[in-house]
mmCIF file as Biopython writes it, N, C-alpha, C and O atoms, coordinates in Angstrom:
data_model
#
loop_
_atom_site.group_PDB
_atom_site.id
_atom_site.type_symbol
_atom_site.label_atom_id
_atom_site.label_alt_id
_atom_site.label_comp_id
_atom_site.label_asym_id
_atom_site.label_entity_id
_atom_site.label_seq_id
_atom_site.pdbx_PDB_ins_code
_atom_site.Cartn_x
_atom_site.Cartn_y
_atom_site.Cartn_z
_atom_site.occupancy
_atom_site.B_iso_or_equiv
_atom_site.auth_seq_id
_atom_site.auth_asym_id
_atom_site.pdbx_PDB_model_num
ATOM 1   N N  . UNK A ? 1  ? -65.273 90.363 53.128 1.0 0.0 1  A 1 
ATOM 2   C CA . UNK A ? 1  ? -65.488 90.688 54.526 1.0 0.0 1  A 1 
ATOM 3   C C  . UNK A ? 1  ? -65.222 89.432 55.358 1.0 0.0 1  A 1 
ATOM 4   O O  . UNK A ? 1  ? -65.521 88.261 55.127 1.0 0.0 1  A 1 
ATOM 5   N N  . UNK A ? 2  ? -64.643 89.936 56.286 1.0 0.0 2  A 1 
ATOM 6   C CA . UNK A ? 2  ? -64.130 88.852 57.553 1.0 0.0 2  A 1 
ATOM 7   C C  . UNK A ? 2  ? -65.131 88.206 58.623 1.0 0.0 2  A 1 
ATOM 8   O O  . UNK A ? 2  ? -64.990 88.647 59.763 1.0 0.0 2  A 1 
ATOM 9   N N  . UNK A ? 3  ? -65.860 87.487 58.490 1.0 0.0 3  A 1 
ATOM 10  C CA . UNK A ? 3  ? -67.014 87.218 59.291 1.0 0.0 3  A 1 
ATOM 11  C C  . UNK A ? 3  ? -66.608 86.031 60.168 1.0 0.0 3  A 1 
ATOM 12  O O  . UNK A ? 3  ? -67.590 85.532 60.717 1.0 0.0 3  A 1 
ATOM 13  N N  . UNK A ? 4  ? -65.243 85.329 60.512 1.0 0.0 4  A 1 
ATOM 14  C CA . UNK A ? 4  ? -65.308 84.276 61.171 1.0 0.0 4  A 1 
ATOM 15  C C  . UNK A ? 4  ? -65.877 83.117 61.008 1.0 0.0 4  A 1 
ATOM 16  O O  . UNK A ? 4  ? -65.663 82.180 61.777 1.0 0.0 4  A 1 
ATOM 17  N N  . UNK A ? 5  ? -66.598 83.051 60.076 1.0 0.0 5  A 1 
ATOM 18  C CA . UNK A ? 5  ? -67.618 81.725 60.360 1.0 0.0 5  A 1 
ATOM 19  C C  . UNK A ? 5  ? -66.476 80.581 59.480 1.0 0.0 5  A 1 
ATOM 20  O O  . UNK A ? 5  ? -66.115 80.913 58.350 1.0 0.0 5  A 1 
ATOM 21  N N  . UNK A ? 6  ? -66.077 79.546 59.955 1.0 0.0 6  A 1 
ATOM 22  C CA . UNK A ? 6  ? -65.418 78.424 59.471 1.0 0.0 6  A 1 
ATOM 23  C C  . UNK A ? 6  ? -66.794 77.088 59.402 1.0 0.0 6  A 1 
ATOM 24  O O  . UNK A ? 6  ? -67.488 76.808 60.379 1.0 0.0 6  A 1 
ATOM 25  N N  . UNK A ? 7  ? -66.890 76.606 58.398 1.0 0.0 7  A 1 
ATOM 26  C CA . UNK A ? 7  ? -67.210 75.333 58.158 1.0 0.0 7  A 1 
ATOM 27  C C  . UNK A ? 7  ? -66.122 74.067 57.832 1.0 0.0 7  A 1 
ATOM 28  O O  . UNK A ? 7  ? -65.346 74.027 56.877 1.0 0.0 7  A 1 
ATOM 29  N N  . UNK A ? 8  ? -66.274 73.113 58.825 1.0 0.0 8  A 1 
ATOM 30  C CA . UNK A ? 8  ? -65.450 71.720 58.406 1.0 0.0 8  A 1 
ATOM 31  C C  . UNK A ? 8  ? -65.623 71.395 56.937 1.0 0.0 8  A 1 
ATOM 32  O O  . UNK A ? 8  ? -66.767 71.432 56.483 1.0 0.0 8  A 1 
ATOM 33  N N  . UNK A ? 9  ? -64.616 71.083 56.149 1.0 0.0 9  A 1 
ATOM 34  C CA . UNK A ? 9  ? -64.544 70.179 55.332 1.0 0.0 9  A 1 
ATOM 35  C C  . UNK A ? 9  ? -64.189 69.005 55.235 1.0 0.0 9  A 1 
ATOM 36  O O  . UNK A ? 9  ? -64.311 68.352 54.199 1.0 0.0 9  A 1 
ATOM 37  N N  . UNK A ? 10 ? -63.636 68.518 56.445 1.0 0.0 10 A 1 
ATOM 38  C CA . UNK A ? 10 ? -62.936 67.031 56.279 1.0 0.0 10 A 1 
ATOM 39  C C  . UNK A ? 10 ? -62.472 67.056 57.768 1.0 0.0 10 A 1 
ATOM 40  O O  . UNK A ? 10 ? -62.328 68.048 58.482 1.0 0.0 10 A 1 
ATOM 41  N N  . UNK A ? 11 ? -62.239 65.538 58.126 1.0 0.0 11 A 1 
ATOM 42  C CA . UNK A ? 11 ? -61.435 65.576 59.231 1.0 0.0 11 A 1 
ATOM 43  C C  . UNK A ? 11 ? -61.007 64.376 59.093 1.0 0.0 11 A 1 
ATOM 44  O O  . UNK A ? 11 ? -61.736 63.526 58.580 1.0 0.0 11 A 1 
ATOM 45  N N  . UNK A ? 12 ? -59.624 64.055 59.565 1.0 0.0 12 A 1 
ATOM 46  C CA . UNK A ? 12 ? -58.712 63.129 59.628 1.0 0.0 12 A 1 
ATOM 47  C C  . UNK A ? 12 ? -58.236 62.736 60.838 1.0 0.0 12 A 1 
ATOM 48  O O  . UNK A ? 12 ? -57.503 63.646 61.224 1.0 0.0 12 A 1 
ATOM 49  N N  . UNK A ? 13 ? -58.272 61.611 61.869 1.0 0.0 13 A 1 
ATOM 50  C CA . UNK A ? 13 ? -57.933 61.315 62.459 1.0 0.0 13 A 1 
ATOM 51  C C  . UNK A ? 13 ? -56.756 60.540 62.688 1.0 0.0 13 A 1 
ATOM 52  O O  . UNK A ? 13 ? -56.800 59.418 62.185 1.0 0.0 13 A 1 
ATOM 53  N N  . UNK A ? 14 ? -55.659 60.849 63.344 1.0 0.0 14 A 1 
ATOM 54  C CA . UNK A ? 14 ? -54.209 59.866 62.722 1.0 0.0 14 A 1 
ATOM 55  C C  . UNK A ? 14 ? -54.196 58.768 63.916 1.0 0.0 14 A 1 
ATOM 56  O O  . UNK A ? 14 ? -53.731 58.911 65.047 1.0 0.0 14 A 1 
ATOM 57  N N  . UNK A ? 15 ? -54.809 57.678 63.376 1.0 0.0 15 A 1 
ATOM 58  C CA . UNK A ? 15 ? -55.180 56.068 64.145 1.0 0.0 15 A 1 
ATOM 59  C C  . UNK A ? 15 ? -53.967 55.305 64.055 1.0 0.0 15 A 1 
ATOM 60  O O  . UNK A ? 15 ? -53.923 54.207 64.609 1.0 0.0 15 A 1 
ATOM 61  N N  . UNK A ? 16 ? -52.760 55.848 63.288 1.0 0.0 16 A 1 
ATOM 62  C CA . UNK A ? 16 ? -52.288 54.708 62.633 1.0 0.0 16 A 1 
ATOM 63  C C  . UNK A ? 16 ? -52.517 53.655 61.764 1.0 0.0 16 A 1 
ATOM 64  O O  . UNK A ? 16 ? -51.819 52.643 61.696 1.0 0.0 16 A 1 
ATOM 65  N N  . UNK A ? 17 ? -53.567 53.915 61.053 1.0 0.0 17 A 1 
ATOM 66  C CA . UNK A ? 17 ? -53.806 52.609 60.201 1.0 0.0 17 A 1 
ATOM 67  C C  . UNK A ? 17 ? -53.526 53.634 59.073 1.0 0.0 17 A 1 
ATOM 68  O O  . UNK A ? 17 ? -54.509 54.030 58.447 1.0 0.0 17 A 1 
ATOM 69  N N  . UNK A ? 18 ? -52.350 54.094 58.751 1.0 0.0 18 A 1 
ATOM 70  C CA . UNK A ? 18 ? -52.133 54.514 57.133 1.0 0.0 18 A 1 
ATOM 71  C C  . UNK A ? 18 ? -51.428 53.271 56.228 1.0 0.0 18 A 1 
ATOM 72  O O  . UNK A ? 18 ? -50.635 52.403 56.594 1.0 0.0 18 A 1 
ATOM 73  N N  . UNK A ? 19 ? -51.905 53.475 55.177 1.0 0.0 19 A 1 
ATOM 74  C CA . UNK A ? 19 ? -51.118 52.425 54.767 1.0 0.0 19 A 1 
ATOM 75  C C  . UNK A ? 19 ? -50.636 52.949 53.421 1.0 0.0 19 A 1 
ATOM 76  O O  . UNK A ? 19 ? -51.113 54.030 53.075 1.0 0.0 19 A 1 
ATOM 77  N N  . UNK A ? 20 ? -49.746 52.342 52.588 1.0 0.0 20 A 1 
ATOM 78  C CA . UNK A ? 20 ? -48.882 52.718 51.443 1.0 0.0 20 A 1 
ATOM 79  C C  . UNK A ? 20 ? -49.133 51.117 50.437 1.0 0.0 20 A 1 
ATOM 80  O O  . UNK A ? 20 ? -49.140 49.941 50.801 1.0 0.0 20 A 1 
ATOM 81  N N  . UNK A ? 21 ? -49.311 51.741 49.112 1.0 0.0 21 A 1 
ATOM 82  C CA . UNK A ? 21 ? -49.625 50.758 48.133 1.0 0.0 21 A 1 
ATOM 83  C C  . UNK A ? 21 ? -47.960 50.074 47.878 1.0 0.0 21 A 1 
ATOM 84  O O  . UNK A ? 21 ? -47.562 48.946 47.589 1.0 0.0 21 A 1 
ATOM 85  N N  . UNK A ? 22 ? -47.521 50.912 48.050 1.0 0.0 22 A 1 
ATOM 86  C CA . UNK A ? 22 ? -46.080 50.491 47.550 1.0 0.0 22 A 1 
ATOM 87  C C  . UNK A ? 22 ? -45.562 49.380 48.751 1.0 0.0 22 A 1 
ATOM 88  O O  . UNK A ? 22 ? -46.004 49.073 49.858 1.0 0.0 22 A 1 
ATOM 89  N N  . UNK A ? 23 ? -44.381 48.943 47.932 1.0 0.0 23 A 1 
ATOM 90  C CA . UNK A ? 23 ? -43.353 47.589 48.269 1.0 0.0 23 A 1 
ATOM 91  C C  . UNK A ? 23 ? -42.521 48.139 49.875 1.0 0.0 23 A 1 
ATOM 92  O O  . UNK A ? 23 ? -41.911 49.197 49.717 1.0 0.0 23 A 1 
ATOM 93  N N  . UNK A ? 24 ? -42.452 47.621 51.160 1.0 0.0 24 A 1 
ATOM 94  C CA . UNK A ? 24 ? -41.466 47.615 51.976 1.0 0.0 24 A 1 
ATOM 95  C C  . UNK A ? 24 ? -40.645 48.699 51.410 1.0 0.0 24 A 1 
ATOM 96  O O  . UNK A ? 24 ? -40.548 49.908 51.621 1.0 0.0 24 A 1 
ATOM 97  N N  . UNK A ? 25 ? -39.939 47.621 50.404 1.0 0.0 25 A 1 
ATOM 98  C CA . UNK A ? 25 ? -38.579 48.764 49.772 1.0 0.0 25 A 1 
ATOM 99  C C  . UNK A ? 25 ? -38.713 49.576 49.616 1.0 0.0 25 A 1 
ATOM 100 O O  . UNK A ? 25 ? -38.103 50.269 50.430 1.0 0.0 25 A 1 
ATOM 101 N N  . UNK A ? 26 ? -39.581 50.462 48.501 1.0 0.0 26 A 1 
ATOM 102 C CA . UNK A ? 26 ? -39.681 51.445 48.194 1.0 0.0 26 A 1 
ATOM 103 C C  . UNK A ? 26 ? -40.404 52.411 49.116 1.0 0.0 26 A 1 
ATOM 104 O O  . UNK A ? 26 ? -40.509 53.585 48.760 1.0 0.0 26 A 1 
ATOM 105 N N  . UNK A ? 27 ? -41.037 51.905 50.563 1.0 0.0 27 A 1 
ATOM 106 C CA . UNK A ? 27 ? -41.553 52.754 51.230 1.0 0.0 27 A 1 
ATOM 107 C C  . UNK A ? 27 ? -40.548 53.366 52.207 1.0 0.0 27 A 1 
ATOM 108 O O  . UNK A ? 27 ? -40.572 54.480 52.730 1.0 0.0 27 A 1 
ATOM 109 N N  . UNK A ? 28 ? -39.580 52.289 52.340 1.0 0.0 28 A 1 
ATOM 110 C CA . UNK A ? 28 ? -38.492 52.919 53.439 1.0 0.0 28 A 1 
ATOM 111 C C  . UNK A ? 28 ? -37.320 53.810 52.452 1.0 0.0 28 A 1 
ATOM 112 O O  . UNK A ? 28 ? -36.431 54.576 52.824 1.0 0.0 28 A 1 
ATOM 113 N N  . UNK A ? 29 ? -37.686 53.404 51.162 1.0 0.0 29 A 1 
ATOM 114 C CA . UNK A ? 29 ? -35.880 54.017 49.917 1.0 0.0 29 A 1 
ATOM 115 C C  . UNK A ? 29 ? -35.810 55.599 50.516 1.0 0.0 29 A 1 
ATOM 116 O O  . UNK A ? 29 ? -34.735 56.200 50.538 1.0 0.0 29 A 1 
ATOM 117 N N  . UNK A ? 30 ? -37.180 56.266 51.045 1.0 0.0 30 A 1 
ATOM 118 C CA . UNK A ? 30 ? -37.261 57.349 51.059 1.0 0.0 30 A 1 
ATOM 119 C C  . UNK A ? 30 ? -36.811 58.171 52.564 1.0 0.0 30 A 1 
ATOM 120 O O  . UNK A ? 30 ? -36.817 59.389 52.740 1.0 0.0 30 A 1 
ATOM 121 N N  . UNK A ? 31 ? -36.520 57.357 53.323 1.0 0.0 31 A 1 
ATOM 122 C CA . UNK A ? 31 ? -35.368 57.417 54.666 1.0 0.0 31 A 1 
ATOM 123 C C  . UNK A ? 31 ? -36.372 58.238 55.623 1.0 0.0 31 A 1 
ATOM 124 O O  . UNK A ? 31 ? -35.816 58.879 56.515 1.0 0.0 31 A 1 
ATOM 125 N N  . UNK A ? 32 ? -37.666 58.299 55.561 1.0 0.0 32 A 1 
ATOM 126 C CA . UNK A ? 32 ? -38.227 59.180 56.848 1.0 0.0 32 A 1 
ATOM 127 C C  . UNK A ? 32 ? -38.040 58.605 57.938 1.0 0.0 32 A 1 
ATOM 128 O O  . UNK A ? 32 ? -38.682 59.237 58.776 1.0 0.0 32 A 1 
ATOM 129 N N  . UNK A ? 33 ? -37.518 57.753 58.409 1.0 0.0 33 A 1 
ATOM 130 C CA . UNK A ? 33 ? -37.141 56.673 59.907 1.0 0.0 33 A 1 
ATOM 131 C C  . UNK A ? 33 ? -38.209 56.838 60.063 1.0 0.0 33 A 1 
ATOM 132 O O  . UNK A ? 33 ? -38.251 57.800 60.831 1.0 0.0 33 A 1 
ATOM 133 N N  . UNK A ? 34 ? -39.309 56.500 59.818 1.0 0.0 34 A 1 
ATOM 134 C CA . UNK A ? 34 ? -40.753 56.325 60.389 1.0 0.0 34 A 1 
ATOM 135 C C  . UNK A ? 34 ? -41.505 55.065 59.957 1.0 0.0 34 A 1 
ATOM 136 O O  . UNK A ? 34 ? -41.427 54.829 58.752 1.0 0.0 34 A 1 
ATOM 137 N N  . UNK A ? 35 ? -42.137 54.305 60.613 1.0 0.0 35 A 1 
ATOM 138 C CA . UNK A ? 35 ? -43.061 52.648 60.482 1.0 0.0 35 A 1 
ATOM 139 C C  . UNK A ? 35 ? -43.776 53.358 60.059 1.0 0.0 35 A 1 
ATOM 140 O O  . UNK A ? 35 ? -43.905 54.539 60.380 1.0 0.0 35 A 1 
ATOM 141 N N  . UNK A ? 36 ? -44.542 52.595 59.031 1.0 0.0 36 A 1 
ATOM 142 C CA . UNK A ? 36 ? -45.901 52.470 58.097 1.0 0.0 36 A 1 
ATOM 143 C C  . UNK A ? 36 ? -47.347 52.687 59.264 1.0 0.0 36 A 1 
ATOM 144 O O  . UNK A ? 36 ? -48.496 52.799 58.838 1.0 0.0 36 A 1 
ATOM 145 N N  . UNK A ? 37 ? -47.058 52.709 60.484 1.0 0.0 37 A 1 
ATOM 146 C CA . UNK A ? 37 ? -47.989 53.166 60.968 1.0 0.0 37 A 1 
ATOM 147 C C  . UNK A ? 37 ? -47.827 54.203 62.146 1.0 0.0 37 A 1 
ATOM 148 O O  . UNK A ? 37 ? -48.394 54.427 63.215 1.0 0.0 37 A 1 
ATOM 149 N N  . UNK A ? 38 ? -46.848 54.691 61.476 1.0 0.0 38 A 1 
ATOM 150 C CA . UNK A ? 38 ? -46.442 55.915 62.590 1.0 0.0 38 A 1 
ATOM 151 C C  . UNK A ? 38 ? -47.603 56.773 63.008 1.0 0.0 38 A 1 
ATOM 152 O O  . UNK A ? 38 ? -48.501 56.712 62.168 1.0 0.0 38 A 1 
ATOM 153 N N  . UNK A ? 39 ? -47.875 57.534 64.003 1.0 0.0 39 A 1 
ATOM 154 C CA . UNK A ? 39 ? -48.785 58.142 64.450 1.0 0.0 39 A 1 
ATOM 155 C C  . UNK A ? 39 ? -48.354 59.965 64.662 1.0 0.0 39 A 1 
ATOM 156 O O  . UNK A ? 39 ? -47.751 60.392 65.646 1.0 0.0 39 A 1 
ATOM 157 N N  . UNK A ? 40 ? -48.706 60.602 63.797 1.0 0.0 40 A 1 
ATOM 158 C CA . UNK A ? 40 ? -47.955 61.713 63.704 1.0 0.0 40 A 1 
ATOM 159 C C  . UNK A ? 40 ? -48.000 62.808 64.997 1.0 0.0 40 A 1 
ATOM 160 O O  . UNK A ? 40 ? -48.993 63.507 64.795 1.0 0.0 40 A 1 
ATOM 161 N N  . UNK A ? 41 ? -47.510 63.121 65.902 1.0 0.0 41 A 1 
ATOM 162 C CA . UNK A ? 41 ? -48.215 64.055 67.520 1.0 0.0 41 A 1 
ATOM 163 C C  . UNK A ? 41 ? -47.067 64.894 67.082 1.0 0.0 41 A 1 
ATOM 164 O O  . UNK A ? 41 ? -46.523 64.613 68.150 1.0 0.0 41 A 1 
ATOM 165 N N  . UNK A ? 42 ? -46.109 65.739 66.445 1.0 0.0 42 A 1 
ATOM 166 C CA . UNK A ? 42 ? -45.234 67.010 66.115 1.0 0.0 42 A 1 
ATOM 167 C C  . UNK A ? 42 ? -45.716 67.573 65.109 1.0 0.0 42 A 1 
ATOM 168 O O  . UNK A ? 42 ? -45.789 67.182 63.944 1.0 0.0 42 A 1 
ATOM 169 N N  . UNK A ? 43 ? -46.158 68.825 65.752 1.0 0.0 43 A 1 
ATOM 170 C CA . UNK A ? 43 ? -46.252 70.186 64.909 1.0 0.0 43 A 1 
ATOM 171 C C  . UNK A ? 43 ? -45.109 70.033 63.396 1.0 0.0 43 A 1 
ATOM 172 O O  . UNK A ? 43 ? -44.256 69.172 63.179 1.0 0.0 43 A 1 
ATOM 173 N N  . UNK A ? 44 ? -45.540 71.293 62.499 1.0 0.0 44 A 1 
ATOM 174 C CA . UNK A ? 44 ? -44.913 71.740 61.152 1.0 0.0 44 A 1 
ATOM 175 C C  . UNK A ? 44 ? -45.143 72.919 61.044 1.0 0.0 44 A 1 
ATOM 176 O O  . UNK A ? 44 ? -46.107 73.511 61.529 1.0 0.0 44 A 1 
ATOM 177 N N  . UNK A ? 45 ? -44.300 73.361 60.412 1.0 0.0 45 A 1 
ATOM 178 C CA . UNK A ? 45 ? -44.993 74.510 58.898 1.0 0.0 45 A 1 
ATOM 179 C C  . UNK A ? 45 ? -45.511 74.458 58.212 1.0 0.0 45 A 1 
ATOM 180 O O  . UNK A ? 45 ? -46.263 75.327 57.771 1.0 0.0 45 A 1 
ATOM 181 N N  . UNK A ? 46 ? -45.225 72.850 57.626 1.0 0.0 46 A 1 
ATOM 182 C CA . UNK A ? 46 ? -45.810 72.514 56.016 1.0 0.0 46 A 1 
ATOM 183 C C  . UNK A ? 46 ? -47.279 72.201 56.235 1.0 0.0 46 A 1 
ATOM 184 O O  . UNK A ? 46 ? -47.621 71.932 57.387 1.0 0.0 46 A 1 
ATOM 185 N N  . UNK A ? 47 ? -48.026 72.203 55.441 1.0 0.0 47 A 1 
ATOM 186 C CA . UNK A ? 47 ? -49.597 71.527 54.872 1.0 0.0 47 A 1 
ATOM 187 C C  . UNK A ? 47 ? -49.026 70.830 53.017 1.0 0.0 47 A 1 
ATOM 188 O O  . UNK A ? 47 ? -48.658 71.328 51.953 1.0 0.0 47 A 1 
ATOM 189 N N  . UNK A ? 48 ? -49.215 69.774 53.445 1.0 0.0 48 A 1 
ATOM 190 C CA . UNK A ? 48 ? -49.088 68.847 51.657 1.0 0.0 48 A 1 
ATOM 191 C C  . UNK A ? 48 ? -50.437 68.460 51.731 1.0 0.0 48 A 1 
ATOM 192 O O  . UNK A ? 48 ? -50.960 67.947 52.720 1.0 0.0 48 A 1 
ATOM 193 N N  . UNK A ? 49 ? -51.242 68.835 50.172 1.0 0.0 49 A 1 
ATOM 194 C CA . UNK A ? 49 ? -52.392 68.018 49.331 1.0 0.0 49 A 1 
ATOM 195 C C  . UNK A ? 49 ? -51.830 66.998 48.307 1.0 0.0 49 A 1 
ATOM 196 O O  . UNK A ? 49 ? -51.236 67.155 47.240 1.0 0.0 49 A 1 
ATOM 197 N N  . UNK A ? 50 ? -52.149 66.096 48.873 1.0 0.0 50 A 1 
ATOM 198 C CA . UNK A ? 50 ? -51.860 65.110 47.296 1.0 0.0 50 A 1 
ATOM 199 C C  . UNK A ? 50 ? -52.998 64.807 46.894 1.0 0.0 50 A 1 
ATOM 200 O O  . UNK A ? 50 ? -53.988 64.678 47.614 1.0 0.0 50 A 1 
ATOM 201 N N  . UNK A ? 51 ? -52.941 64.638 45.453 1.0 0.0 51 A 1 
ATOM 202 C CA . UNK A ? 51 ? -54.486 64.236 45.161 1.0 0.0 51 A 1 
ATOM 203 C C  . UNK A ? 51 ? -53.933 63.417 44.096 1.0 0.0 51 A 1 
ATOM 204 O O  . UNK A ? 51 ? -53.190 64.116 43.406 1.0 0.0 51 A 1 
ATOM 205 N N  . UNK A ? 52 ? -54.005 62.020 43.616 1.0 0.0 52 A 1 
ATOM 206 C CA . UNK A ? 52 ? -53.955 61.233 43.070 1.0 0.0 52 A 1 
ATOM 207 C C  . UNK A ? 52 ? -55.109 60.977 41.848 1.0 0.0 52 A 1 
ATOM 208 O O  . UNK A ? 52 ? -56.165 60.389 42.083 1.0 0.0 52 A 1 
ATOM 209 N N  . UNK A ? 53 ? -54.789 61.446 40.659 1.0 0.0 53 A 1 
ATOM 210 C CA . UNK A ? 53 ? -55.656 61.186 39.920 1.0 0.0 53 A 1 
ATOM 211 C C  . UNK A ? 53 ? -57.140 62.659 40.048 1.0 0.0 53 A 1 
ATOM 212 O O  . UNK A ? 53 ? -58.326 62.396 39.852 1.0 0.0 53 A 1 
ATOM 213 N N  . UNK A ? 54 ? -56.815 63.542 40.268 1.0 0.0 54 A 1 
ATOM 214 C CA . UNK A ? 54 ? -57.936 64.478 41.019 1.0 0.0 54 A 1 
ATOM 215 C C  . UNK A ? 54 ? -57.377 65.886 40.754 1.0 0.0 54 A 1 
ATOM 216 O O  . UNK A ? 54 ? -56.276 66.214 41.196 1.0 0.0 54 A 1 
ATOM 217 N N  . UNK A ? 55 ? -58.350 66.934 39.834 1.0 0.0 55 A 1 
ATOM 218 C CA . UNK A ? 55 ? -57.736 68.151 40.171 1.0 0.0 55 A 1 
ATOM 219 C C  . UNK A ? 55 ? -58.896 69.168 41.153 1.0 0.0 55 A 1 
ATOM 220 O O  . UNK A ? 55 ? -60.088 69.329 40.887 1.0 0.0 55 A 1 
ATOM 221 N N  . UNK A ? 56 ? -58.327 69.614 42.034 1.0 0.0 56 A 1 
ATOM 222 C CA . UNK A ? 56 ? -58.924 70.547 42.666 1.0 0.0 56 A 1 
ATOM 223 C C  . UNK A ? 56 ? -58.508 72.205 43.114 1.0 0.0 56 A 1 
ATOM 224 O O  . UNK A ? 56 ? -57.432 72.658 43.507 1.0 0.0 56 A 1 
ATOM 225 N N  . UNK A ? 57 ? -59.538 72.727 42.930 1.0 0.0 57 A 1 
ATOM 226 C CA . UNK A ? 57 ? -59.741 74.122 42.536 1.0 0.0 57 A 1 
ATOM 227 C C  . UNK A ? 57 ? -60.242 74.912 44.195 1.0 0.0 57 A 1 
ATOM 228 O O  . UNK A ? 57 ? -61.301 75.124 44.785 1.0 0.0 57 A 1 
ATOM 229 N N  . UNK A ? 58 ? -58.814 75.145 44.437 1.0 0.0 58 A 1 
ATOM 230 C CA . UNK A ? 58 ? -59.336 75.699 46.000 1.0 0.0 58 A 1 
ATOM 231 C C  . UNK A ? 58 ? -59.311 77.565 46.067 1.0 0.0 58 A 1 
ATOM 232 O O  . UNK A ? 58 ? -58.414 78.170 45.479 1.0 0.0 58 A 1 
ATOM 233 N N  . UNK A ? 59 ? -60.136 78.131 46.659 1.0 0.0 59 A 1 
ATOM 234 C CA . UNK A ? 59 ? -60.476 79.098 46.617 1.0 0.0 59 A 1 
ATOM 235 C C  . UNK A ? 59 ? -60.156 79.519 47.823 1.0 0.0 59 A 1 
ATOM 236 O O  . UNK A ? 59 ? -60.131 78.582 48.621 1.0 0.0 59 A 1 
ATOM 237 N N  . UNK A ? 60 ? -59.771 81.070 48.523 1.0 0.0 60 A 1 
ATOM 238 C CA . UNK A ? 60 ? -59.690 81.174 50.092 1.0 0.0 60 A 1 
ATOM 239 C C  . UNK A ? 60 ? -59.485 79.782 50.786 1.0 0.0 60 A 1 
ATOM 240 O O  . UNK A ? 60 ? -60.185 79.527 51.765 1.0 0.0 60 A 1 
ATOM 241 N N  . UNK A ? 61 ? -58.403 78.703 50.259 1.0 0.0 61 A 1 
ATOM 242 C CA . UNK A ? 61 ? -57.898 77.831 51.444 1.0 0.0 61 A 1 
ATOM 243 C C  . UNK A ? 61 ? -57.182 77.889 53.238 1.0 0.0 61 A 1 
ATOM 244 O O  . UNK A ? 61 ? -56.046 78.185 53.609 1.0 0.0 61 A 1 
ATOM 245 N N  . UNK A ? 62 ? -57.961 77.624 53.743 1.0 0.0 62 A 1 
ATOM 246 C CA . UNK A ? 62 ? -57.203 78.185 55.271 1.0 0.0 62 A 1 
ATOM 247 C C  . UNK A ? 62 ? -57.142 76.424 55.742 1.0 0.0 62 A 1 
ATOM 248 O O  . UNK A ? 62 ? -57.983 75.546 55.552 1.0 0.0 62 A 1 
ATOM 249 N N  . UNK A ? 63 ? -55.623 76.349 56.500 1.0 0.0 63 A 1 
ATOM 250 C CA . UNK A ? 63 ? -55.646 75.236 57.607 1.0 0.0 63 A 1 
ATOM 251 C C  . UNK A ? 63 ? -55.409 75.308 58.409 1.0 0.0 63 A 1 
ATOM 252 O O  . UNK A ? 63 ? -54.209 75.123 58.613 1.0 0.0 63 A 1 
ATOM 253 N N  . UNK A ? 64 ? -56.111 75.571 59.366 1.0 0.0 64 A 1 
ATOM 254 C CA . UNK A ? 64 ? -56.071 75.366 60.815 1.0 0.0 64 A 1 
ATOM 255 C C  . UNK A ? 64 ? -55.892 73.983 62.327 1.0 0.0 64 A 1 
ATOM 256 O O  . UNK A ? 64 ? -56.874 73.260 62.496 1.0 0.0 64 A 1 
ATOM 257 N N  . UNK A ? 65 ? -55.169 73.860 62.871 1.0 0.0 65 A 1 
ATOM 258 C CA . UNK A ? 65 ? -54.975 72.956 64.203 1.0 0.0 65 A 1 
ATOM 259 C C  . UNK A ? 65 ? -56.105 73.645 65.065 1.0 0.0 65 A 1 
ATOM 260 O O  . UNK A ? 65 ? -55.965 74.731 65.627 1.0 0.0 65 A 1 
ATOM 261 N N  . UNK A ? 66 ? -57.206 72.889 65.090 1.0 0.0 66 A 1 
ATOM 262 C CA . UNK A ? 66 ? -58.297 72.989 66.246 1.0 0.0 66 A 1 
ATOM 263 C C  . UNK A ? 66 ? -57.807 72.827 67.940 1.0 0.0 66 A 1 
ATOM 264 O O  . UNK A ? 66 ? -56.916 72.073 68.331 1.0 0.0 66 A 1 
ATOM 265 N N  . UNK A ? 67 ? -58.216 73.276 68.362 1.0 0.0 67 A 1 
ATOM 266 C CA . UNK A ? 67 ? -57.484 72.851 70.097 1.0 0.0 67 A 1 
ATOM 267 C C  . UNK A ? 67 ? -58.974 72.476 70.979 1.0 0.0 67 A 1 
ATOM 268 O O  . UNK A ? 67 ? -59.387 73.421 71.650 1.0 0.0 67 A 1 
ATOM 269 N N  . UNK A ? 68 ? -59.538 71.608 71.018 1.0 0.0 68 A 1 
ATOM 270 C CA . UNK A ? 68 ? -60.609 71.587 71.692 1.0 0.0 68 A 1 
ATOM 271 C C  . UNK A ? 68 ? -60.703 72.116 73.345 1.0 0.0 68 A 1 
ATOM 272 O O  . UNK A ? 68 ? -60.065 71.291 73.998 1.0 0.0 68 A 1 
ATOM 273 N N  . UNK A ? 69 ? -61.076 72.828 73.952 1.0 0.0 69 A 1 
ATOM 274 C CA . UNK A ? 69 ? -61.321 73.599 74.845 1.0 0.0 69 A 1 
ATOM 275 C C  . UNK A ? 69 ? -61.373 72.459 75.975 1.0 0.0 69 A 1 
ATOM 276 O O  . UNK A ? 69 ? -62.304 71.654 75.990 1.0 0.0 69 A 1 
ATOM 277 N N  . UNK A ? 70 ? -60.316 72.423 76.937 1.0 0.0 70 A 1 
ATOM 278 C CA . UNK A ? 70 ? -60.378 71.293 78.173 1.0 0.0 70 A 1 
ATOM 279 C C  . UNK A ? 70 ? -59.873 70.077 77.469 1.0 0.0 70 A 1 
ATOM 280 O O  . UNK A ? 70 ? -60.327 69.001 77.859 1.0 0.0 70 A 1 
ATOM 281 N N  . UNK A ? 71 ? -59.026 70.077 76.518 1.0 0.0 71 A 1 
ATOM 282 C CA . UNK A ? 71 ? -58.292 69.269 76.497 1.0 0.0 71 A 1 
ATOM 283 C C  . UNK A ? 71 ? -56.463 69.581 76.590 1.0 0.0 71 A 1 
ATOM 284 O O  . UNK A ? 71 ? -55.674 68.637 76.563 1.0 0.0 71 A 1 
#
């Protein structure tokens, strides 16, 4: 049954401070024309999970773009 009710699981704020373990080189070999601290503001289609070392078992996964009201 469809009851609406959403609970947060996480939230991510894109500050620009991402950072990549890897070398210069190998962060640009992969041609996204984007700086190591790009700040992402364009829509997608896609949703990517990476999980490094981690398996997870998602059940009814939904992702949603929040729009806060008066902004």
């Amino acid at each position: 049954m469809n009851t609406n009710y959403w609970v947060k699981a996480s939230e991510i704020i894109d500050d620009g401070r991402w950072y990549a373990i890897s070398s210069d080189k190998e962060f640009y070999s992969v041609n996204c024309n984007r700086p190591k601290d790009y700040i992402v503001t364009e829509g997608g289609p896609l949703v990517t999970f990476r999980s490094d070392n981690l398996v997870c078992d998602f059940k009814n996964l939904s992702v949603r773009e929040i729009v806060v009201p008066g902004q």
